[in-house]
KEKE-3310 file (N, C-alpha, C; in steps of 0.2 Angstrom, whole numbers, plus 5000, padded with zeros to 4 digits):
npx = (4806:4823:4832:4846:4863:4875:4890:4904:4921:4937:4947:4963:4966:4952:4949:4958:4959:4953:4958:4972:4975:4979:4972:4957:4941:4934:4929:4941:4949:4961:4976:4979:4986:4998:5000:5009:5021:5038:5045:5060:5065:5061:5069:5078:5092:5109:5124:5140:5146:5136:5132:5120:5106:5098:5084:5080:5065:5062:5050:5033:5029:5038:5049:5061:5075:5084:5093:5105:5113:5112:5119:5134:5134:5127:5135:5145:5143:5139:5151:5155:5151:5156:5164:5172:5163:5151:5149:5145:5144:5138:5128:5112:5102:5086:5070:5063:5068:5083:5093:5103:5120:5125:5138:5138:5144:5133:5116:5112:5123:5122:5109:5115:5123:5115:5104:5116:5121:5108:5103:5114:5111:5098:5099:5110:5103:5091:5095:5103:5092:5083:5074:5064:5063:5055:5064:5064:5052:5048:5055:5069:5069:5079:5087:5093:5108:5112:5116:5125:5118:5105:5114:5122:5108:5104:5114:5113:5099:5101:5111:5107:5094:5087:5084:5075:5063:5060:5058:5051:5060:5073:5091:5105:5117:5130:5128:5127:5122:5123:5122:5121:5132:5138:5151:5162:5163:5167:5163:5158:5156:5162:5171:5171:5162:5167:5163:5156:5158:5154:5154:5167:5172:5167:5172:5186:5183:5185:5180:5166:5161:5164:5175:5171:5172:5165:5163:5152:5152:5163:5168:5159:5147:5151:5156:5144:5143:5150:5144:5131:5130:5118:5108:5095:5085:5073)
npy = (5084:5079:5093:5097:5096:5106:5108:5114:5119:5118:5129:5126:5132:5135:5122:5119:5114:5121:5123:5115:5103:5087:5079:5086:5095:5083:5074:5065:5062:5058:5050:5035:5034:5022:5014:5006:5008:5016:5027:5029:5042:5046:5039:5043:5050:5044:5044:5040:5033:5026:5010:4999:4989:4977:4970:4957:4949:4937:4932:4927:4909:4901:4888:4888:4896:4893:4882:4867:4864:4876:4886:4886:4894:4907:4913:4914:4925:4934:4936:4941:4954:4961:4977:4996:5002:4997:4987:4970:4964:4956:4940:4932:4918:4913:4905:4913:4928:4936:4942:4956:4965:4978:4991:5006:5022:5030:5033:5030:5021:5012:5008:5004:4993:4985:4982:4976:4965:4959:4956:4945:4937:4932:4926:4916:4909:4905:4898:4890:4881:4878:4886:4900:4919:4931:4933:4940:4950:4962:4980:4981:4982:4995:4999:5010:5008:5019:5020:5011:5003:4998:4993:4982:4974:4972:4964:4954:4950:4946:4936:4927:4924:4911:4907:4915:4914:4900:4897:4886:4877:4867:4872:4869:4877:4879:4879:4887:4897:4889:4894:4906:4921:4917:4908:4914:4924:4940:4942:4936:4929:4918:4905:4897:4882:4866:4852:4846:4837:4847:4858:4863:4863:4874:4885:4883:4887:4902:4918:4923:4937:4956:4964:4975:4993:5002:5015:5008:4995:4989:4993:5001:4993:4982:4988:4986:4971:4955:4944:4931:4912:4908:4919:4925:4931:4947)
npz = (4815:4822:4831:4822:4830:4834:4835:4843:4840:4852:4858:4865:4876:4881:4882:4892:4908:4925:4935:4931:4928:4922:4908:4904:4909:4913:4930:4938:4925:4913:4913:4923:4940:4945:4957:4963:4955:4954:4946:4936:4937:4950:4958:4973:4974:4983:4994:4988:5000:5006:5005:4998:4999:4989:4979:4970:4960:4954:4940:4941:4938:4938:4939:4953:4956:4965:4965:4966:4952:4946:4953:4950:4938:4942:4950:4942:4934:4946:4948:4934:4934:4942:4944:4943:4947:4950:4964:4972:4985:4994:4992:4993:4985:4982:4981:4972:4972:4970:4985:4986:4992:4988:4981:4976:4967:4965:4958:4945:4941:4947:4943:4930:4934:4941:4931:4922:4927:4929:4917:4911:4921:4918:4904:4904:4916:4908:4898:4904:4908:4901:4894:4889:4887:4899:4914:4925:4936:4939:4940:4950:4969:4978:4994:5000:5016:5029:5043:5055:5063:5052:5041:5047:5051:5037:5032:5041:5036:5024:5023:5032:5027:5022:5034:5038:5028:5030:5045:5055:5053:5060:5060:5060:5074:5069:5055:5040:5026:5010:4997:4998:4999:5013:5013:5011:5019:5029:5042:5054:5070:5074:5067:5053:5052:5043:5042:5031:5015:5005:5012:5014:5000:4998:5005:4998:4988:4976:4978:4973:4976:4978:4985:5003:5002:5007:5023:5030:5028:5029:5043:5051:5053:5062:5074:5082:5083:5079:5066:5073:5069:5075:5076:5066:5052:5058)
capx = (4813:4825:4835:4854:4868:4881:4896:4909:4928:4938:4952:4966:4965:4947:4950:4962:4955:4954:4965:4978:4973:4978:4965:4953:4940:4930:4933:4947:4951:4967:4978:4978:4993:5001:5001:5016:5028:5042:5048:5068:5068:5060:5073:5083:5101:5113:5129:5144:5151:5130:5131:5112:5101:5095:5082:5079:5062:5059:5044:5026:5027:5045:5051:5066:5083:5089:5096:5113:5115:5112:5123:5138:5131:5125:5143:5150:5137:5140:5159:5156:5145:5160:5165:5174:5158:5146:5151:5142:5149:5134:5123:5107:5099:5082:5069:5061:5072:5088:5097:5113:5122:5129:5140:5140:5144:5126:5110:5114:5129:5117:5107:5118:5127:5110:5104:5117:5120:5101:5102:5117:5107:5092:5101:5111:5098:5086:5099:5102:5086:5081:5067:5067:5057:5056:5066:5061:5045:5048:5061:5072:5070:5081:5085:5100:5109:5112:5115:5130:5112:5103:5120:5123:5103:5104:5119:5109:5093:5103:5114:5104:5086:5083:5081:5067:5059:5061:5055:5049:5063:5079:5094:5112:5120:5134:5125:5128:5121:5126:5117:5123:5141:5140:5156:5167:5159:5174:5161:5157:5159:5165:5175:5167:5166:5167:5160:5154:5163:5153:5156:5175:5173:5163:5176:5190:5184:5187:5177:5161:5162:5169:5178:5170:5176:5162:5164:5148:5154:5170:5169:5153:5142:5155:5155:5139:5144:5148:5135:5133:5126:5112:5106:5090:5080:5066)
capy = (5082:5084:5099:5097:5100:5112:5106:5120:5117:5123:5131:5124:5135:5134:5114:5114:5112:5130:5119:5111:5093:5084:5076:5090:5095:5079:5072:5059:5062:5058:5043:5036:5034:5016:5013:5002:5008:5022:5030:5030:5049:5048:5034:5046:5049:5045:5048:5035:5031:5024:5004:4998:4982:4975:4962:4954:4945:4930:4931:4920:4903:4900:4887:4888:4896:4891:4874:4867:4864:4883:4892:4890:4900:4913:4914:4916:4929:4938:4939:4944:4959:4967:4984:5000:5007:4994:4980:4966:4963:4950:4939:4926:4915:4911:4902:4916:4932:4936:4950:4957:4970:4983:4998:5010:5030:5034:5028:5030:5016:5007:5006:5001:4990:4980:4979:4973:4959:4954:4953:4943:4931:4929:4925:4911:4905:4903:4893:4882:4877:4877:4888:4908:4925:4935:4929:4945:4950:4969:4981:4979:4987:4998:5004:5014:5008:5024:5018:5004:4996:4998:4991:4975:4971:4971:4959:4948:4949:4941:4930:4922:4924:4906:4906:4918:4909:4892:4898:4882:4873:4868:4874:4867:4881:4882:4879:4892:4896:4888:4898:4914:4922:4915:4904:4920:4932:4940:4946:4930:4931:4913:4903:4891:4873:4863:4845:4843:4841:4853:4866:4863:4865:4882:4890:4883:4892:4910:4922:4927:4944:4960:4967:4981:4998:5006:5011:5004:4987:4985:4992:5002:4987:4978:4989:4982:4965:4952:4940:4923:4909:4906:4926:4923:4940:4948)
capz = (4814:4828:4827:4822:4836:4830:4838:4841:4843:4860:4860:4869:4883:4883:4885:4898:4915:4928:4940:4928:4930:4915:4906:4904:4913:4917:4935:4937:4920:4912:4914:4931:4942:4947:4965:4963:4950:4953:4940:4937:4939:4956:4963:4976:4976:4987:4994:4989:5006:5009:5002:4995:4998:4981:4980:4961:4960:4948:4938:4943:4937:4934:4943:4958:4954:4971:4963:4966:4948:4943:4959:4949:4935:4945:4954:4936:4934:4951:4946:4929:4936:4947:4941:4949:4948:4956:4968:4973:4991:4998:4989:4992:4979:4985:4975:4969:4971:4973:4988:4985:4997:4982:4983:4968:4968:4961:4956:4938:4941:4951:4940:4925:4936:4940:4925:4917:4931:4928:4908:4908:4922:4914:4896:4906:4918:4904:4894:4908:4913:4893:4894:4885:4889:4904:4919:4931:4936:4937:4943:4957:4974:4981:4998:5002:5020:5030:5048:5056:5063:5044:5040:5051:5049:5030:5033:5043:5033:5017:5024:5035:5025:5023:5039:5037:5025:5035:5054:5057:5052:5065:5058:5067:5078:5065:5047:5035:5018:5001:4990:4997:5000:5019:5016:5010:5022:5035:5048:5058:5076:5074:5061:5048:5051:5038:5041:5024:5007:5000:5015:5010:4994:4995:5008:4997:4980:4974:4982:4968:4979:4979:4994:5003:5001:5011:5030:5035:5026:5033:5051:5053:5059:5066:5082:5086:5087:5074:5065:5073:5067:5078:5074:5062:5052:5062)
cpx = (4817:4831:4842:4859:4873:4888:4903:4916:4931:4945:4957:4966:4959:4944:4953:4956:4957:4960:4971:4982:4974:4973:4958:4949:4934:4932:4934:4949:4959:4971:4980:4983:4993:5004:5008:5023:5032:5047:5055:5070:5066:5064:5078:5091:5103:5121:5133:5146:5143:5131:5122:5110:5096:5090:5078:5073:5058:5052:5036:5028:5033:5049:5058:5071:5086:5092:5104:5116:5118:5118:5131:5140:5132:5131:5147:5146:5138:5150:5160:5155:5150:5163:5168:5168:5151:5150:5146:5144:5145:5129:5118:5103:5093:5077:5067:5062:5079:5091:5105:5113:5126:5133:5141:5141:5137:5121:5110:5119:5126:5113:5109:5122:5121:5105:5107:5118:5111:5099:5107:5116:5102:5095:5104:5110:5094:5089:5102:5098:5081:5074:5069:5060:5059:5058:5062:5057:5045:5056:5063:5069:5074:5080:5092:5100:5114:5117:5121:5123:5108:5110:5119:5116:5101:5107:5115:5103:5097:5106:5113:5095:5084:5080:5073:5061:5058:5060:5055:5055:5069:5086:5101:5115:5126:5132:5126:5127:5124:5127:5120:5129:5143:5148:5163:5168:5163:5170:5155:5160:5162:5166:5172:5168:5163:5166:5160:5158:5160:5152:5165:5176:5171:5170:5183:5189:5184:5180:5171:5162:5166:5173:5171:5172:5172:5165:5159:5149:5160:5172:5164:5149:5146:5155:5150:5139:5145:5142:5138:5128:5121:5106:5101:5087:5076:5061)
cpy = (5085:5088:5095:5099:5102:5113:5113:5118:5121:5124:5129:5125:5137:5126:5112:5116:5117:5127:5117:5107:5093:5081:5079:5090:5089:5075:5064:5059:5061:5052:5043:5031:5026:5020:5011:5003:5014:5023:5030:5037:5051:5043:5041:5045:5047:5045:5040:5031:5025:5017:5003:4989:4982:4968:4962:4950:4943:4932:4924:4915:4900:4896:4887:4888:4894:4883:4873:4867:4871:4890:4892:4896:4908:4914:4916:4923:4935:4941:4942:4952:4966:4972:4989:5004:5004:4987:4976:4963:4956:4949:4932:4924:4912:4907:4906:4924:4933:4941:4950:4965:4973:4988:5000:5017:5033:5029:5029:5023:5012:5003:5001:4994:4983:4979:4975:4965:4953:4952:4947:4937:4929:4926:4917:4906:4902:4899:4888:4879:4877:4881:4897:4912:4928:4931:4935:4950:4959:4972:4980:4983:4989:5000:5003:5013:5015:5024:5012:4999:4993:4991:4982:4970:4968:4964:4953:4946:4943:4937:4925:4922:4918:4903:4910:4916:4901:4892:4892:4875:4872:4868:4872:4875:4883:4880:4885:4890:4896:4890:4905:4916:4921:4911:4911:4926:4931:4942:4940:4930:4924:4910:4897:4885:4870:4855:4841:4843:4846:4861:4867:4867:4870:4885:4888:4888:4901:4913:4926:4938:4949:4962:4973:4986:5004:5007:5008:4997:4986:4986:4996:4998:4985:4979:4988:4975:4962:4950:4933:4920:4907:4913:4922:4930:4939:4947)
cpz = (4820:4826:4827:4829:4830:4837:4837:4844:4848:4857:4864:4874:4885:4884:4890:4905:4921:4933:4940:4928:4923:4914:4906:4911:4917:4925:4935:4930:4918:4915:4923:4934:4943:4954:4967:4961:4953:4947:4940:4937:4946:4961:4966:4976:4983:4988:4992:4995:5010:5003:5001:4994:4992:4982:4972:4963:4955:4946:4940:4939:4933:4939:4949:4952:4960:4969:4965:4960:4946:4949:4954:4941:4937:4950:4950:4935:4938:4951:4941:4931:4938:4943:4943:4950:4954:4958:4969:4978:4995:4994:4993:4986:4982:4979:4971:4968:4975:4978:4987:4989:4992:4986:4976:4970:4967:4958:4950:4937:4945:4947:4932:4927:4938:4935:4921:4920:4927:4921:4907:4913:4920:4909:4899:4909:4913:4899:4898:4909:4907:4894:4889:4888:4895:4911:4927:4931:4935:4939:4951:4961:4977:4989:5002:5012:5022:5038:5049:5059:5057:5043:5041:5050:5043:5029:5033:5040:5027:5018:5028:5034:5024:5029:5041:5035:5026:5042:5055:5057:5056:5059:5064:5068:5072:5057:5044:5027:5010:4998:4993:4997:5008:5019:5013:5014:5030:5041:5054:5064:5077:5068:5058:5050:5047:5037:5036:5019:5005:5001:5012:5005:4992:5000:5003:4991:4983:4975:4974:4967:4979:4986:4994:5004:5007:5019:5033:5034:5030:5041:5052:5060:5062:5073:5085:5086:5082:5075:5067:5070:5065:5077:5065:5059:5058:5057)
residu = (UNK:UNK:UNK:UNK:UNK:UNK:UNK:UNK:UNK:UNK:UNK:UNK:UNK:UNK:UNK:UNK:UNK:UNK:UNK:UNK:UNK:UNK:UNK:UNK:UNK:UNK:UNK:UNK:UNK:UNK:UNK:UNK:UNK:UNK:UNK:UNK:UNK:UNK:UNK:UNK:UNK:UNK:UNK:UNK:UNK:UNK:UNK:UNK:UNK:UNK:UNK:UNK:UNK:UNK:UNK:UNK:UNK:UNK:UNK:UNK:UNK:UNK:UNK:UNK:UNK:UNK:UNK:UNK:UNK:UNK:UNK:UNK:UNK:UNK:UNK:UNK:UNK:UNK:UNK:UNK:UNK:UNK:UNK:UNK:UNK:UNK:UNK:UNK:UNK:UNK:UNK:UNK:UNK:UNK:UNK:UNK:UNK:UNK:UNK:UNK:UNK:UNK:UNK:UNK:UNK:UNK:UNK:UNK:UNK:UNK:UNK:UNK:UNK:UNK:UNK:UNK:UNK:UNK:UNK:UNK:UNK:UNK:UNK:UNK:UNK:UNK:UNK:UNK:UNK:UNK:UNK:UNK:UNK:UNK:UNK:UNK:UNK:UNK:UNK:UNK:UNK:UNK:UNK:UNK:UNK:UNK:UNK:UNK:UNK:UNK:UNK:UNK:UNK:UNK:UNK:UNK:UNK:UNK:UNK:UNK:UNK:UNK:UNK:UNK:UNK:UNK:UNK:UNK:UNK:UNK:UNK:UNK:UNK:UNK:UNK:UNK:UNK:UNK:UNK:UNK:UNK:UNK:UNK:UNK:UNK:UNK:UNK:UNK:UNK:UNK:UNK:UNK:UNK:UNK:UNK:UNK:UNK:UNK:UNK:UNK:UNK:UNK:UNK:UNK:UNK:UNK:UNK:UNK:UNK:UNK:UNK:UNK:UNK:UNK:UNK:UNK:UNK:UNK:UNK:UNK:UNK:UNK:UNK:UNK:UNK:UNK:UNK:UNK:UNK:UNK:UNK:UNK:UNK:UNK)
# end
């Protein structure tokens, strides 16, 4: 017969590990990090006077919010949003997320302030386009502009990013974006032309956007140059 084991209990401190690695002392033991995620206690402060590039990304298999139906939604949406706490000063709708050029005092009021923006689009995107569930994929990304070049590139990344995402594509010298805040937006080395009824009809309405308060929003970048038309991201 084979003999019995005689299992003996450990003491907590004869369990933890001489190095004091969670998950005892097996090696890789205990729950194992995410490469991807950051934690809402490790997003960095910043200072007020520093504005912030936000990019929202749609969930896999959902298809296009860049619709003309649904922009004036998300127009209502991006006005509901404004706050004295967070702004919304530059926006793109792409198909599958969205950039917005924010200003908040804190990343606490950042946070609450894109949040609440992205619950009260989901709830109405997903009522326009009759469908229900999760509209966005994870959370947002952040990243605090420091710099009048930061500044001015951030500018031009969002308001001229279908051009990013359309390289290939020829674009008229003076074309400007629909779907984003280009027909509101004061930092154009040259003045809108309006050809189309539906360029009109964007420069006539009320501005979804807040002002900017910041100084790299409203003269920062500027002294490097206005944005022209024909300026595409890198």
């Amino acid at each position: 017969m084979r003999a019995r084991k005689h299992h003996r209990q450990l003491t907590l401190d004869q369990a933890r590990s001489p190095d004091g690695r969670h998950g005892g002392w097996r090696a890789n033991a205990g729950r194992k990090r995410k490469p991807h995620a950051i934690s809402h206690s490790t997003r960095p402060d910043f200072a007020s006077r520093f504005p912030q590039h936000i990019t929202l990304r749609i969930a896999e298999g959902i298809e296009s919010i860049a619709r003309w139906f649904l922009m004036k939604t998300i127009r209502e949406c991006i006005r509901s949003a404004q706050k004295n706490t967070f702004r919304i000063v530059e926006f793109n709708v792409l198909s599958n997320h969205v950039h917005l050029i924010v200003e908040s005092p804190d990343k606490d009021a950042r946070a609450r302030g894109v949040q609440g923006f992205a619950v009260r689009l989901a709830r109405r995107l997903n009522f326009a386009m009759k469908r229900s569930g999760k509209l966005f994929a994870h959370r947002y990304h952040a990243r605090v502009l420091t710099t009048p070049t930061q500044t001015r590139n951030a500018l031009r990344y969002v308001l001229q990013n279908r051009k990013h995402h359309g390289a290939e594509k020829r674009f008229h010298k003076t074309w400007f974006d629909p779907y984003s805040s280009a027909p509101w937006f004061n930092g154009w080395a040259n003045p809108l032309r309006t050809t189309m009824m539906w360029q009109q009809d964007l420069v006539e309405m009320a501005s979804p956007t807040a002002k900017a308060t910041t100084w790299l929003l409203t003269t920062g970048w500027k002294r490097l140059g206005l944005l022209r038309f024909d300026e595409a991201p890198a």
